[in-house]
C-alpha positions as CSV (number, residue, x, y, z in Angstrom):
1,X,124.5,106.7,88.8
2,X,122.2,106.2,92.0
3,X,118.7,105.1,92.4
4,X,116.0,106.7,90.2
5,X,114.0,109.2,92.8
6,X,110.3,109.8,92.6
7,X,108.6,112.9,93.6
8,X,105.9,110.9,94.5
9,X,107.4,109.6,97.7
10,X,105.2,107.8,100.4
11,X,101.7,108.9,97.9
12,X,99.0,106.7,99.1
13,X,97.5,104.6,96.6
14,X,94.2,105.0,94.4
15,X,91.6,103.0,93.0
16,X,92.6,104.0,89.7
17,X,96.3,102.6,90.0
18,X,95.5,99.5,91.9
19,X,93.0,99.1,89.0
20,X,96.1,99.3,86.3
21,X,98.4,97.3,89.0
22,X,95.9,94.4,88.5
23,X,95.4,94.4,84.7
24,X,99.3,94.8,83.8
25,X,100.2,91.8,86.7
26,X,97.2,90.0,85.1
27,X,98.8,90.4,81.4
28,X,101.8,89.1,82.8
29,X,103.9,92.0,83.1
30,X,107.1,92.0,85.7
31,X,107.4,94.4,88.6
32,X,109.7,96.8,87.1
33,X,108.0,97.3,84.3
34,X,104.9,97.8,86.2
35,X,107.0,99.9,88.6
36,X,108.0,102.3,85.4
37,X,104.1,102.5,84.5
38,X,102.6,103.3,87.6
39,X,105.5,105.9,88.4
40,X,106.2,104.0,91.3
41,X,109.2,102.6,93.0
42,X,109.7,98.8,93.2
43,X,109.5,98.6,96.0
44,X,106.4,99.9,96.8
45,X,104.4,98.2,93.9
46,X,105.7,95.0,95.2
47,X,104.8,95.6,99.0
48,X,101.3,97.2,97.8
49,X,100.7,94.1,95.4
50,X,101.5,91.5,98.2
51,X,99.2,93.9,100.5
52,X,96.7,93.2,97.9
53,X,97.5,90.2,97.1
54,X,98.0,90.1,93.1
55,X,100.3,88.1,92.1
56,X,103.2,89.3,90.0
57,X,105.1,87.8,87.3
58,X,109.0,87.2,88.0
59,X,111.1,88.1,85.1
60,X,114.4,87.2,84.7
């Protein structure tokens, strides 16, 4: 299997999901599951959280 795709590819953010980015990071929630909420790829919820800067839990 490859990479999960999402259709919403290079979307630029809104106040609504930064909102939601803050509360689940604040509640202690990892990046991939954050990721799976927002319908975002990892990679961009990491690089917009550091952007941000909200600190996000590191599960392993």
């Amino acid at each position: 299997m490859g990479k999960e795709r999402f259709e919403r590819h290079k979307q630029p953010w809104n106040a609504e999901e930064a909102a939601q980015l803050r509360l689940l990071a604040s509640k202690g929630q990892g990046l991939k599951q954050i990721a799976k909420a927002l319908n975002r790829s990892e990679e961009s919820t990491k690089t917009f959280a550091r952007q941000q800067k909200i600190k996000v839990a590191k599960k392993r």
